[in-house]
Structure formats: structure tokens, C-alpha cells
C-alpha positions as CSV (number, residue, x, y, z in Angstrom):
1,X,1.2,109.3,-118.2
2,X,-1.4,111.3,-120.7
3,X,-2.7,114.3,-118.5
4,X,-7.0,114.1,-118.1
5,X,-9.4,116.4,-119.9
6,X,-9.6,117.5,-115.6
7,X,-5.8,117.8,-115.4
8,X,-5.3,120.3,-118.1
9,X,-7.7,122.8,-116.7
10,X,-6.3,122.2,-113.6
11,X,-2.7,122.8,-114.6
12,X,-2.9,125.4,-116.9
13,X,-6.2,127.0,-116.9
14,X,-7.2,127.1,-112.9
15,X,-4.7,128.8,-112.2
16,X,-6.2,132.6,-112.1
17,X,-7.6,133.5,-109.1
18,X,-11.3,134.7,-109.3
19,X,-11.2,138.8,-109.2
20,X,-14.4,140.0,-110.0
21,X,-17.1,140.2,-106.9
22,X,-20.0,139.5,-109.6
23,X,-18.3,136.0,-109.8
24,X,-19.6,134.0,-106.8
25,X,-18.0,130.3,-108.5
26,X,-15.7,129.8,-111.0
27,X,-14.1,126.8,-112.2
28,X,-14.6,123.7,-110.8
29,X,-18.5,122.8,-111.0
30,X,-21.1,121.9,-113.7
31,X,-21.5,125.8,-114.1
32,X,-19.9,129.4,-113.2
33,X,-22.0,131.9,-110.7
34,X,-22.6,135.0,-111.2
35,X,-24.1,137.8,-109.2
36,X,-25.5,140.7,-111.5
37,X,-25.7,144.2,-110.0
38,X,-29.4,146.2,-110.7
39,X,-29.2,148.9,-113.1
40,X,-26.8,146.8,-115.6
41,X,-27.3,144.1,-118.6
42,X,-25.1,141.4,-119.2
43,X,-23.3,141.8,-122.8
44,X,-22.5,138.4,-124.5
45,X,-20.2,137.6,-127.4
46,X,-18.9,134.1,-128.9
47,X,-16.1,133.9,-131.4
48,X,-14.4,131.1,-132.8
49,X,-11.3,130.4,-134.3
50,X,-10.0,127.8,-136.7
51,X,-6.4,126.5,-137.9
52,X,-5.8,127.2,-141.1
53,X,-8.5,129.9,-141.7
54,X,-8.4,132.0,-138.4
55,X,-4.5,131.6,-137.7
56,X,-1.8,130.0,-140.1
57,X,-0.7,126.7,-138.7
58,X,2.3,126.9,-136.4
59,X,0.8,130.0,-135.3
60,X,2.9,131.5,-132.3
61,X,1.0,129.6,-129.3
62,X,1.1,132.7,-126.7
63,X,0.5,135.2,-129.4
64,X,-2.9,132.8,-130.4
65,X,-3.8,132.9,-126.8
66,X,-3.7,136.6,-126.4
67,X,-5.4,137.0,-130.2
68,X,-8.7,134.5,-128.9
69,X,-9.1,136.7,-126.0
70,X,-8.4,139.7,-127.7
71,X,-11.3,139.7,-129.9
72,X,-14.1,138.6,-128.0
73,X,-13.1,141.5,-126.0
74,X,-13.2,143.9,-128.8
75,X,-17.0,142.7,-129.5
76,X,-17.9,143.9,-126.1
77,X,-15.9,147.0,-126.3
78,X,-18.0,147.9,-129.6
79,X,-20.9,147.7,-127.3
80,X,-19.5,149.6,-124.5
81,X,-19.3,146.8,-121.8
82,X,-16.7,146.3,-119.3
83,X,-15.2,142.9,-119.5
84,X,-16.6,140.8,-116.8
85,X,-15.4,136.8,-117.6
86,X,-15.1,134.2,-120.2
87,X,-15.8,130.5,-120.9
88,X,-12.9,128.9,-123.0
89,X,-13.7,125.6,-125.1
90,X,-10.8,124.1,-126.8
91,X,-10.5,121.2,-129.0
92,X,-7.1,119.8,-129.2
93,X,-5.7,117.0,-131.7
94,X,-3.3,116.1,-129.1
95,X,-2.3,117.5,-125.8
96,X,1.3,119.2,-126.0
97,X,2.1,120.7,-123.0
98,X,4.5,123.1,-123.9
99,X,2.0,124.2,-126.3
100,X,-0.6,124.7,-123.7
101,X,1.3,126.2,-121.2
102,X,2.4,128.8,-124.0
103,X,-1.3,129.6,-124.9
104,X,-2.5,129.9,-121.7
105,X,0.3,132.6,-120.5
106,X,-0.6,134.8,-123.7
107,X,-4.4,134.1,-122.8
108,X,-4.1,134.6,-119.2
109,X,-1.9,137.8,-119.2
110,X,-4.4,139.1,-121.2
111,X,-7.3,138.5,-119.2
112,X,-5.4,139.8,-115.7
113,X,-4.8,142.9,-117.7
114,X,-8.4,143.9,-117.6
115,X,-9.5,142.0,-114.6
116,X,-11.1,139.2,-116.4
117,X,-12.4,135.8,-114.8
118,X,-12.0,132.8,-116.8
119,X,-14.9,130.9,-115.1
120,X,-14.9,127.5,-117.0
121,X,-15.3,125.8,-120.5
122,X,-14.3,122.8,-122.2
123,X,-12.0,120.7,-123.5
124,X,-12.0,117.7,-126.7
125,X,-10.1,116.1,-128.8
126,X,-10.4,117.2,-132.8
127,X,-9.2,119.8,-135.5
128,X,-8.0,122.3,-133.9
129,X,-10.8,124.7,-132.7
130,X,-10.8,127.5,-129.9
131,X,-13.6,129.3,-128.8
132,X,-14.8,131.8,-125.9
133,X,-17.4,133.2,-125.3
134,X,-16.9,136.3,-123.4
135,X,-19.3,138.5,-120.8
136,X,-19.4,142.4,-120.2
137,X,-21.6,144.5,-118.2
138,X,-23.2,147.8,-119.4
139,X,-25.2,150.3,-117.6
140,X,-29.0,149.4,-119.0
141,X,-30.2,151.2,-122.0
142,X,-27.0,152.5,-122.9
143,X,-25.2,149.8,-125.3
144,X,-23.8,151.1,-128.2
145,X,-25.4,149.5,-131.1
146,X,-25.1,149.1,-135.1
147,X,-29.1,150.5,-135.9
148,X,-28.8,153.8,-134.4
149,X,-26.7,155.9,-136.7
150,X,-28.3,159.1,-137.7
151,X,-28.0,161.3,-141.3
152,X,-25.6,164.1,-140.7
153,X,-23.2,162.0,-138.2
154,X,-19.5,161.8,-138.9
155,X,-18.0,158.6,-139.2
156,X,-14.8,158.1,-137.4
157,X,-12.8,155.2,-135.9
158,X,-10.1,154.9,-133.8
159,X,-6.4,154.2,-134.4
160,X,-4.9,153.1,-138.0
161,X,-6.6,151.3,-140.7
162,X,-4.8,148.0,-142.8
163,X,-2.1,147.1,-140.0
164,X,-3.3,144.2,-139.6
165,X,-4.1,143.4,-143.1
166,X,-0.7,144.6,-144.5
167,X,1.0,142.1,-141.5
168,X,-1.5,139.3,-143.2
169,X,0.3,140.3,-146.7
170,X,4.0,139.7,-145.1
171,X,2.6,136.5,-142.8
172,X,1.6,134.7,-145.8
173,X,5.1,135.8,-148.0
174,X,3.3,137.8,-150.8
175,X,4.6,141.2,-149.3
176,X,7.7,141.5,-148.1
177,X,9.7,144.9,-146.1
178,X,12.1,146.1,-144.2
179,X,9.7,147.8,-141.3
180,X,6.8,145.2,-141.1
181,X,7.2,144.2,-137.7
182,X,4.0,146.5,-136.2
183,X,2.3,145.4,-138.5
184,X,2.6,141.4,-138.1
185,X,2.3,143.3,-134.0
186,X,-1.0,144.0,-134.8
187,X,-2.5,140.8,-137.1
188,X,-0.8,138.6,-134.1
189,X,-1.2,140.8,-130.7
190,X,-4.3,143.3,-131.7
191,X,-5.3,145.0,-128.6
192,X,-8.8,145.8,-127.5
193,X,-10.0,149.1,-127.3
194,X,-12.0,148.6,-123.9
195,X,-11.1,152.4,-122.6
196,X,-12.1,153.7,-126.3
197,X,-15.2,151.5,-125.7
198,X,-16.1,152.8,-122.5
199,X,-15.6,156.7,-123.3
200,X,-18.0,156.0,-126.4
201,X,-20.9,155.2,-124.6
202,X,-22.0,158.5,-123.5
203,X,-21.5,160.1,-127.1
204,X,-21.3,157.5,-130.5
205,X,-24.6,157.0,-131.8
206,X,-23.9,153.6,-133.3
207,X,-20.2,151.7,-133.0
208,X,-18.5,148.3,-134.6
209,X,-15.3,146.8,-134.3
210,X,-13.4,146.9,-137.4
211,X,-13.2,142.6,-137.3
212,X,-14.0,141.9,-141.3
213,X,-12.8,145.3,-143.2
214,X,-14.0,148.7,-142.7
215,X,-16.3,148.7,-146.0
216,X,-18.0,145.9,-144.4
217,X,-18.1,146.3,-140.9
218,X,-19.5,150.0,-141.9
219,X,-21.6,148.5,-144.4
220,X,-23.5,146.6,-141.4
221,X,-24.3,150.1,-139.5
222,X,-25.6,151.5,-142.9
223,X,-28.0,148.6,-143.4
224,X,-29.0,147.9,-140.0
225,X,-29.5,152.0,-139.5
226,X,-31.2,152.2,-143.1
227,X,-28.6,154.7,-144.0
228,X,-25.5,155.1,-146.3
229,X,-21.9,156.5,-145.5
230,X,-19.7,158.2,-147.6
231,X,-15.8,158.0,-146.8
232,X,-12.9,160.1,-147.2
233,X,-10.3,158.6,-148.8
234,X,-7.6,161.6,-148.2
235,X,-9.2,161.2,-144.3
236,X,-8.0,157.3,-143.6
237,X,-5.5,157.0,-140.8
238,X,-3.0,154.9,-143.0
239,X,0.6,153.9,-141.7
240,X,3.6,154.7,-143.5
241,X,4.3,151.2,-144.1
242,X,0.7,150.8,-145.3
243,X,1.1,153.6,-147.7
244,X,4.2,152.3,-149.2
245,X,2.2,149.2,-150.1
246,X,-0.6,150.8,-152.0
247,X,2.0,152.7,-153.7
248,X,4.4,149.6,-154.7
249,X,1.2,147.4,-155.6
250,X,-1.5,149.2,-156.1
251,X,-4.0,147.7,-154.5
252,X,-5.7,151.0,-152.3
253,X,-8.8,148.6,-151.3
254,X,-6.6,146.5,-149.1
255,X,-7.0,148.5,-145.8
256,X,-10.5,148.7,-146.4
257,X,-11.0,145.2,-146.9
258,X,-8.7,143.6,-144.9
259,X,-10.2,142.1,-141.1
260,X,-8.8,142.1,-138.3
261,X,-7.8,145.6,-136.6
262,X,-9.8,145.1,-134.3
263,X,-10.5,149.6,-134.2
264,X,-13.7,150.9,-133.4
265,X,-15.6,152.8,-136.0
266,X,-18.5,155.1,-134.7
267,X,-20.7,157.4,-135.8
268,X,-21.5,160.4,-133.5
269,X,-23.1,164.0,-134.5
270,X,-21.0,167.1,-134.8
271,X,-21.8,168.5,-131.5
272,X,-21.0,165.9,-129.8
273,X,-17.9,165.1,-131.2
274,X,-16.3,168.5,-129.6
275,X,-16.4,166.9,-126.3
276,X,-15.1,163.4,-127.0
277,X,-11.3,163.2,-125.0
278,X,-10.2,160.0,-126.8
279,X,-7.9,159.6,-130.0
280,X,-9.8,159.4,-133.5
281,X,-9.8,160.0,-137.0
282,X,-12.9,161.4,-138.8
283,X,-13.0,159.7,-142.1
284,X,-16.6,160.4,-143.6
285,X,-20.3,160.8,-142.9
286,X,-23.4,159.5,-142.7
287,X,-25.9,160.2,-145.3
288,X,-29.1,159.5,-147.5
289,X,-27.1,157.7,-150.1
290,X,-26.9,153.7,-150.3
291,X,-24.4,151.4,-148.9
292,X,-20.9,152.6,-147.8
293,X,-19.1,154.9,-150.7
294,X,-15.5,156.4,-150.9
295,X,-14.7,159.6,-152.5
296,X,-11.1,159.8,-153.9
297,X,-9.7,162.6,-155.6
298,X,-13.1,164.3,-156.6
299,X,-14.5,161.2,-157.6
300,X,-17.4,158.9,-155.4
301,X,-17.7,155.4,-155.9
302,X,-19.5,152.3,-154.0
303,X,-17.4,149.9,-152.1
304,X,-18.3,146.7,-153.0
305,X,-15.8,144.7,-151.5
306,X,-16.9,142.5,-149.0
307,X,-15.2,141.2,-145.7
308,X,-14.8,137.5,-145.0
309,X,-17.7,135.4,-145.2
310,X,-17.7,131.5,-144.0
311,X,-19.6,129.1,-146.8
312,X,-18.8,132.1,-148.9
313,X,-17.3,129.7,-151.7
């Protein structure tokens, strides 16, 4: 017997238990409750993700599930919000239940790592299409934000650059090596940077999650703050494995194009940056000039290479 549009939330998605106090109902009505506390705002964030130009087809169904999750909660961490819950919508162009079961144990072993509710959603048939849109909480007026960067800040970011792009490379067979597995780790399993997130707050002027590239996701703080940033190429937090690609192909702009690390950049001002007690890398600084620039071995020159853009072509 086909299982219901009711029957598959049931089965596989009603099975968390509600753990948040803000969430007074979850699934199982027209709409979730929730109970804000004073003295906070609510931080929202919707991303979807496509077959065949989010994932690669086949795509590891537990590994998707974690990914979905993961970076809607990236978003909120860029903004310094604590998860709080997420709606899930998912169009499906058939039910397989093997296949569900599998997403939702990557989704949901995810969301119990940080205490998130999933507190309803949606399900259709179609191509298909997940999406979430996920909720944080932040103390009021103290969001991190992309306009606020200020000339004479450092840029900086937080683990390594091009993982994720370099496991793209081997994913799609036009790179191939003998050490890649961290690196498909990170295109398939990235992992938010909520703690990194949270520690911000009280010192990064402005902050982004590295989702499209690091020229442009930096190029968005420059423009929205009227600025410009210079990087340092010698400064980049590059893997070994990443290395050893730019050296075989040539192709240095890849970990600066390439999406999904899903790091934090930031910009925060000297003095402050003495007292931050999370793991970074200071890669360049922000300045009068225009856009986002690299300087490489004495020599400065614009980035120009843009992340991924949908109706782009």
C-alpha cells in the first residue's frame, strides 16, 4: 500500500521529540508554536537545494540529509544565532523508503546534535527539491551582519579554504588522488560553525559564511559595507591536498571560487582580535580600495571571479 503525504511525516520525520521550551507545538497542526523570550530576535534563513545542481544525482541519501540541514545552519551561525528549529519541505518524484529513512537519520542526527526542533513542513510530489527554512535566536541588537565592516579591520575566517571545492573536482571525476577523502568529507558532511558563530558575536564587525567562494562571499561585505579588501595570498589556510592541486593544474583561483565550505569569514579590528579564543586564520584587510583584491608574490590584482549565480546563463 503507497504510504500518505501524513504517513511519511509520521514515520520518518515525527519521530524527534520536541526539545526546545520556546517550542510550545510542533508537528502535527496547521502551524508550529513558538514562545519567544524578551530581549532576543528571531533569525530566519531558507535554502534550497536541487538534484542535479545542488547535489549530483545518486547523491548519498544520509549524507544529503545532514548537507540540507547543515547549511541553513551555517546562515544563522554567520549571524550569530543559536539554532532554535526548522520547517522541512520536500518534493519527492516517488516515495522510496529506504531512501527516506536514510535522509532523515543524516537530517535528524544533525539536528539532535544542536538541539534543534524540526517543527513541521511539507511534502509533494515533483523533481526533486528540498528545502528548510531554519530559525535562530540572537540577543537583540547584536547580529552579526555583512554592512558593518570598518577600514583598518583584518579579514579572517575560520578553518581551511577549497576543501570542499577540491572534493567537487574528485566528485565529478576531473581530479583524481590518493588522499581525497576529507575533502569529498567536507563537499558531502560540511559542518556548521555554530560555536565559531556564537564566540563572534561579541567581537567581528561584519561575518559571512563562505557558501558561494570566498571572492564572492567577501565581495558582498565590501559592497554592502562600501569598502574594499585586500587578501593575502601567502595567508590562505590551504590543505596539503589543496596545494598539490594548484600545483599539478594550475588553477590557484579554485579555493577562492569554489562554494561550499561552509567557514566563516569576518572582519574584526586589531584590538579586538587579541582576545578572540577561537581558531582562525588572518588572510587580509579591509581598506579604501574597490572590490575584493589578492596580492601574490608582490603583485595586487582584482578578483573577478564570481561564485554561483542561478539564471546566471
Amino acid at each position: 500500500m503507497a504510504v500518505s503525504e501524513f504517513g511519511l511525516i509520521e514515520r520518518y520525520f515525527k519521530q524527534q521529540t520536541v526539545n526546545n521550551p520556546t517550542t510550545r507545538l510542533g508537528i502535527g497542526d496547521d502551524c508550529a508554536l513558538l514562545s519567544i523570550p524578551a530581549g532576543v530576535e528571531l533569525a530566519l534563513t531558507t535554502d534550497t537545494m536541487v538534484e542535479n545542481i545542488h547535489f549530483l544525482a545518486n547523491a548519498n541519501p544520509e549524507w544529503l540529509g545532514h548537507k540540507l540541514l547543515a547549511v541553513n545552519l551555517s546562515d544563522l551561525a554567520s549571524m550569530g544565532a543559536k539554532p532554535l528549529s526548522v520547517l522541512l519541505a520536500l518534493t519527492l518524484p516517488s516515495v522510496d523508503e529506504q531512501w527516506l529513512s536514510r535522509f532523515a537519520q543524516g537530517f535528524l542526527n544533525l539536528a539532535r546534535r544542536y538541539n534543534v526542533d524540526l517543527i513541521g513542513g511539507d511534502t509533494t510530489a515533483g523533481a526533486l527539491t528540498l528545502t528548510v527554512q531554519a530559525l535562530g535566536l540572537v540577543p537583540a541588537n547584536t547580529a552579526m551582519k555583512r554592512s558593518t565592516a570598518q577600514i583598518g579591520d583584518l579579514v579572517c575566517m575560520t578553518g581551511l579554504l577549497g576543501e570542499a571545492g577540491l572534493g567537487l573536482k574528485i566528485a565529478q571525476g576531473h581530479y583524481t588522488c590518493a588522499d581525497g577523502e576529507a575533502a569529498l568529507a567536507r563537499l558531502h558532511r560540511p559542518e556548521p560553525q555554530i560555536a565559531a558563530g556564537l564566540a563572534l558575536r561579541e567581537f567581528a564587525s561584519a561575518c559571512i559564511d563562505i557558501s558561494d567562494g570566498l571572492a564572492a562571499d567577501l565581495g558582498h561585505i565590501a559592497a554592502q559595507s562600501g569598502v574594499g579588501a585586500c587578501l593575502e595570498w601567502a595567508c590562505l589556510p590551504l590543505s596539503p591536498q589543496v596545494k598539490h592541486y594548484i600545483a599539478t593544474t594550475g588553477d590557484w583561483q579554485m579555493p577562492l571560487g569554489a562554494g561550499d565550505d561552509y567557514e566563516l569569514c569576518f572582519t574584526i579590528s586589531p584590538a579586538k582580535l587579541k582576545s578572540l579564543a577561537i581558531p582562525y586564520t588572518q588572510i587580509g584587510i579591509i581598506d579604501q580600495g574597490d572590490g575584493v583584491r589578492i596580492t601574490q608574490s608582490g603583485s595586487t590584482q582584482p578578483l573577478s571571479r564570481q561564485g554561483y549565480e542561478h539564471f546566471s546563463q
